[in-house]
C-alpha positions in Angstrom: 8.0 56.1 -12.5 6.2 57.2 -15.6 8.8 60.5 -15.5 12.0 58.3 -15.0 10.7 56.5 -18.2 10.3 59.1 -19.9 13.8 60.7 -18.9 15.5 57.3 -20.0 13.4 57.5 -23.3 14.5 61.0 -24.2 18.0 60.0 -23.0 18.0 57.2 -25.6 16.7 59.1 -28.6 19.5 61.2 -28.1 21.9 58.7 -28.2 20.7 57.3 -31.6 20.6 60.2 -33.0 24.2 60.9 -32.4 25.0 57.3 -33.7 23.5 58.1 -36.9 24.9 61.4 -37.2 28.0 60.1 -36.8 28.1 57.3 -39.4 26.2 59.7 -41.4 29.4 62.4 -41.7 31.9 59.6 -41.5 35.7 59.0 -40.6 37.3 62.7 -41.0 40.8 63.1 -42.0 43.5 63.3 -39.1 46.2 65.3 -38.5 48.2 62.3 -37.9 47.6 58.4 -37.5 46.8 56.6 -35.0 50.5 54.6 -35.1 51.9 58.2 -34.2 49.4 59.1 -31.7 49.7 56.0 -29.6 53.7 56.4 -30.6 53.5 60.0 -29.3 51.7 59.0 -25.9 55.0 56.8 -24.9 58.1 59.0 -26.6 56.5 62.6 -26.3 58.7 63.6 -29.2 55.8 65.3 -31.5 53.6 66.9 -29.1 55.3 68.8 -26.8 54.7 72.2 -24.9 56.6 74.9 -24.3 57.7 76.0 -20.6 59.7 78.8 -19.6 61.3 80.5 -22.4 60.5 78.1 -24.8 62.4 75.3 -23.7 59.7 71.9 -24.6 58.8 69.6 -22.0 56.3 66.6 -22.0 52.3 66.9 -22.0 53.1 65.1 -18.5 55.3 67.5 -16.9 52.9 70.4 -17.2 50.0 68.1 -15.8 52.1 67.0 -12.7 53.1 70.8 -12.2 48.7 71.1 -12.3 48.0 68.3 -10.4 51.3 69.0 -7.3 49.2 72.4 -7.4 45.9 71.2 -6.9 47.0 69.0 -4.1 48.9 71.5 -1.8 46.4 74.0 -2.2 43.6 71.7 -1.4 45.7 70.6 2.0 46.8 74.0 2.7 43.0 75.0 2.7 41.7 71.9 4.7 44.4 72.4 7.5 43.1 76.3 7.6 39.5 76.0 7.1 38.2 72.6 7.2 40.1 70.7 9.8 39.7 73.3 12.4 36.2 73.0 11.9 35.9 69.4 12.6 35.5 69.2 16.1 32.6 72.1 16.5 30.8 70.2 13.2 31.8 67.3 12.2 30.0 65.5 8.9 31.1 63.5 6.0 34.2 65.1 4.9 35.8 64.7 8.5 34.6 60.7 8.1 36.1 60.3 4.5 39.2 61.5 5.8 39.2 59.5 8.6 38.8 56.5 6.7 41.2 57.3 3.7 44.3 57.9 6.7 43.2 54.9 8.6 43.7 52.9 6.0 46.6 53.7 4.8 47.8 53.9 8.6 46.7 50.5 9.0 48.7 49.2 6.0 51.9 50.7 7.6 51.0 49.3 11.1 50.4 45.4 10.0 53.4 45.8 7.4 56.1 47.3 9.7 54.7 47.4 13.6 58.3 48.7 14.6 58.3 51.4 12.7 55.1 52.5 10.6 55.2 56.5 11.7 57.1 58.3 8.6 55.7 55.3 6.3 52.4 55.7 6.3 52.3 59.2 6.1 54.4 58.8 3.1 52.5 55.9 1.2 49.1 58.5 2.1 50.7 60.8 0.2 51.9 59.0 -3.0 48.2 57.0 -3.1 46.7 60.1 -2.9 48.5 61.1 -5.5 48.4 58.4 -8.3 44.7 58.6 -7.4 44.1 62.0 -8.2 46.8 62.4 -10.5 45.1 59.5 -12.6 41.3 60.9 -12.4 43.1 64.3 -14.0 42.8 62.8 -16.9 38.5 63.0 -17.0 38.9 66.6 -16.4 39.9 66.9 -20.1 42.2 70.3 -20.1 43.3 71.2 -22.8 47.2 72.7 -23.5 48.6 73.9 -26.8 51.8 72.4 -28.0 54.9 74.0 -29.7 53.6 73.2 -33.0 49.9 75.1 -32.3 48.0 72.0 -31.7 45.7 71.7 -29.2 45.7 68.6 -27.4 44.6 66.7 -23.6 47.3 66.7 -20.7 47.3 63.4 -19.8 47.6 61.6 -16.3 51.1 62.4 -15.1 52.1 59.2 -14.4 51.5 57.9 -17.9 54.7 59.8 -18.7 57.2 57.2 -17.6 59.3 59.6 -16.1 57.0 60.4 -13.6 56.5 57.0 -12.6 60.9 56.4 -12.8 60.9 59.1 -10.6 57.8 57.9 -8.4 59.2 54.1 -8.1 62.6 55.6 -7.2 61.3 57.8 -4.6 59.4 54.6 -3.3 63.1 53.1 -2.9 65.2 55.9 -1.9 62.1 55.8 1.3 62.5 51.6 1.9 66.4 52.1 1.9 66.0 55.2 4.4 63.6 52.3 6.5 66.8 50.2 6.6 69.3 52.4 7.4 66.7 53.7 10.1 66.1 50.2 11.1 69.3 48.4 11.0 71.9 50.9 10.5 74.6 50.8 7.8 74.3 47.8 7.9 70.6 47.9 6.4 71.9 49.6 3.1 73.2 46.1 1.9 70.2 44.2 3.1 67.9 47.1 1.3 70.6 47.0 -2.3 70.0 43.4 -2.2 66.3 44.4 -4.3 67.9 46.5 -6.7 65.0 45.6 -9.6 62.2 47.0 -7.0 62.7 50.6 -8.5 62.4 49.4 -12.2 59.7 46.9 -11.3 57.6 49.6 -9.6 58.2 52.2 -12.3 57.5 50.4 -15.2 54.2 48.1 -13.8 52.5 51.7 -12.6 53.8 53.4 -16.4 52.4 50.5 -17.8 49.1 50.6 -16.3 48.3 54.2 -16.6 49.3 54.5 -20.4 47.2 51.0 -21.0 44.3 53.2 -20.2 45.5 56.1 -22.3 46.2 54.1 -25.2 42.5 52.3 -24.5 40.4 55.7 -24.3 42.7 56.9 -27.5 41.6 53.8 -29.3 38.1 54.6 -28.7 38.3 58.2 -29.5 39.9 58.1 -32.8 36.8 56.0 -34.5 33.6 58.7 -34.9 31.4 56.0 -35.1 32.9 54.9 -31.1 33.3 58.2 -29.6 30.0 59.2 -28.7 28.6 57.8 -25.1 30.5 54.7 -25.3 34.0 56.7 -23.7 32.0 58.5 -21.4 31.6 54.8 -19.7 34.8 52.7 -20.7 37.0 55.8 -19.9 35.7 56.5 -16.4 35.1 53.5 -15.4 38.9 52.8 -16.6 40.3 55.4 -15.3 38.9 54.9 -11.9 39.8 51.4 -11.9 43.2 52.0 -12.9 43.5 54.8 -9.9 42.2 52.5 -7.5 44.6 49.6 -8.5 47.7 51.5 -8.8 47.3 53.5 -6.2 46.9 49.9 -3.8 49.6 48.2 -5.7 52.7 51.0 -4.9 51.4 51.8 -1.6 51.3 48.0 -0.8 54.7 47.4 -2.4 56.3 49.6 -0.9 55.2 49.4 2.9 55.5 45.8 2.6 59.1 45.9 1.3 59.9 49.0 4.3 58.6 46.5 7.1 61.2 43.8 5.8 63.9 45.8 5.6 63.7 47.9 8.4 62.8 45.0 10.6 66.2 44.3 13.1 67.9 41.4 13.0 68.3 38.8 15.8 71.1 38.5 17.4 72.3 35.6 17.9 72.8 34.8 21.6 76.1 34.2 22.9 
């Protein structure tokens, strides 16, 4: 008990004394305002990196080429080296994993019981990756932009072309549910929701760049940017992971059991 005091004394001491360092040295001058950097974080037309020849692309591009990466390799290497291991010693990892697909298999079973197969692996997939795609963000990488300043890749999906072409994808897979479902004749009952791919898009951009725009708040004061984003911004970030990741996946299996439900016919 007496060490754990200790520990939380020491801990707190060190936390003052960056407080007063930091109002001791003061604000120090930016290389641009905050107005452009929260700008910046929606249009991408400052800080941008170059990719392949020196074409420039958005912050948000190279971290969903990182992130896309990441994934496959970590499920090429489970399906070689983990998963094979499962059944001689299974522990934690194998329950986790369990849990995390029998949810989401669960959520495409009570949502469309005629046809939940191709939907829940896909709505595994895209929570898995707004989840990790969003906690990319704490790893802090840095990039260098065309201009030679160093900045953070941000969460892919705060780029709201990622999350366009996320929502759409979500909508290209309900109308395939329809046509699967109901035939040609599903397309019109699926086209009759033409706002789902904006709605989805633009509620999941809007969400993730909150957050952004939240932590950047936080960051650009000195006198705020010692301990206090080390709480706000994970505890953010993992809310806003959680959330989103829910939200689509809910959306869209919910929508894909509606649409790909067949009609009655009515009996002659």
């Amino acid at each position: 008990m007496k060490q754990h005091k200790k520990a939380l004394i020491v801990w707190l001491a060190a936390v003052a004394a960056l407080l007063i360092g930091a109002l001791a040295v003061g604000e120090q001058p930016r290389a641009e305002g905050i107005r452009q950097t929260m700008r910046d974080a929606v249009l991408h037309n400052v800080n941008r990196i170059g990719f392949l020849g020196g074409k420039t692309v958005n912050p948000g591009f190279i971290s969903a080429i990182v992130v896309t990466g990441v994934l496959l390799a970590a499920a090429a290497l489970l399906r070689i080296f983990v998963i094979p291991r499962f059944k001689l010693q299974p522990g934690r990892l194998q329950l986790l994993l369990e849990q995390a697909v029998g949810m989401f298999d669960n959520m495409a079973k009570s949502a469309s019981p005629h046809r939940c197969g191709f939907l829940g692996a896909y709505i595994f997939a895209a929570g898995a990756y707004i989840f990790f795609g969003t906690l990319f963000e704490l790893l802090g990488l840095q990039a260098v932009t065309a201009e030679g300043r160093a900045i953070t890749l941000p969460a892919p999906l705060s780029d709201v072309n990622a999350a366009i072409a996320l929502g759409t994808l979500s909508y290209f897979v309900i109308v395939s549910g329809a046509v699967a479902g109901n035939g040609v004749k599903g397309i019109g009952k699926a086209l009759k929701e033409f706002s789902l791919p904006i709605s989805m898009s633009f509620r999941l951009f809007g969400a993730l760049l909150s957050g952004l725009l939240v932590t950047e708040l936080v960051y650009y004061f000195v006198a705020l940017s010692f301990v206090l984003p080390v709480a706000v911004g994970v505890m953010f970030t993992l809310l806003h992971a959680l959330i989103q990741a829910y939200v689509l996946t809910m959306l869209t299996s919910m929508y894909y059991g509606e649409v790909s439900e067949r009609a009655e016919q009515a009996k002659k």
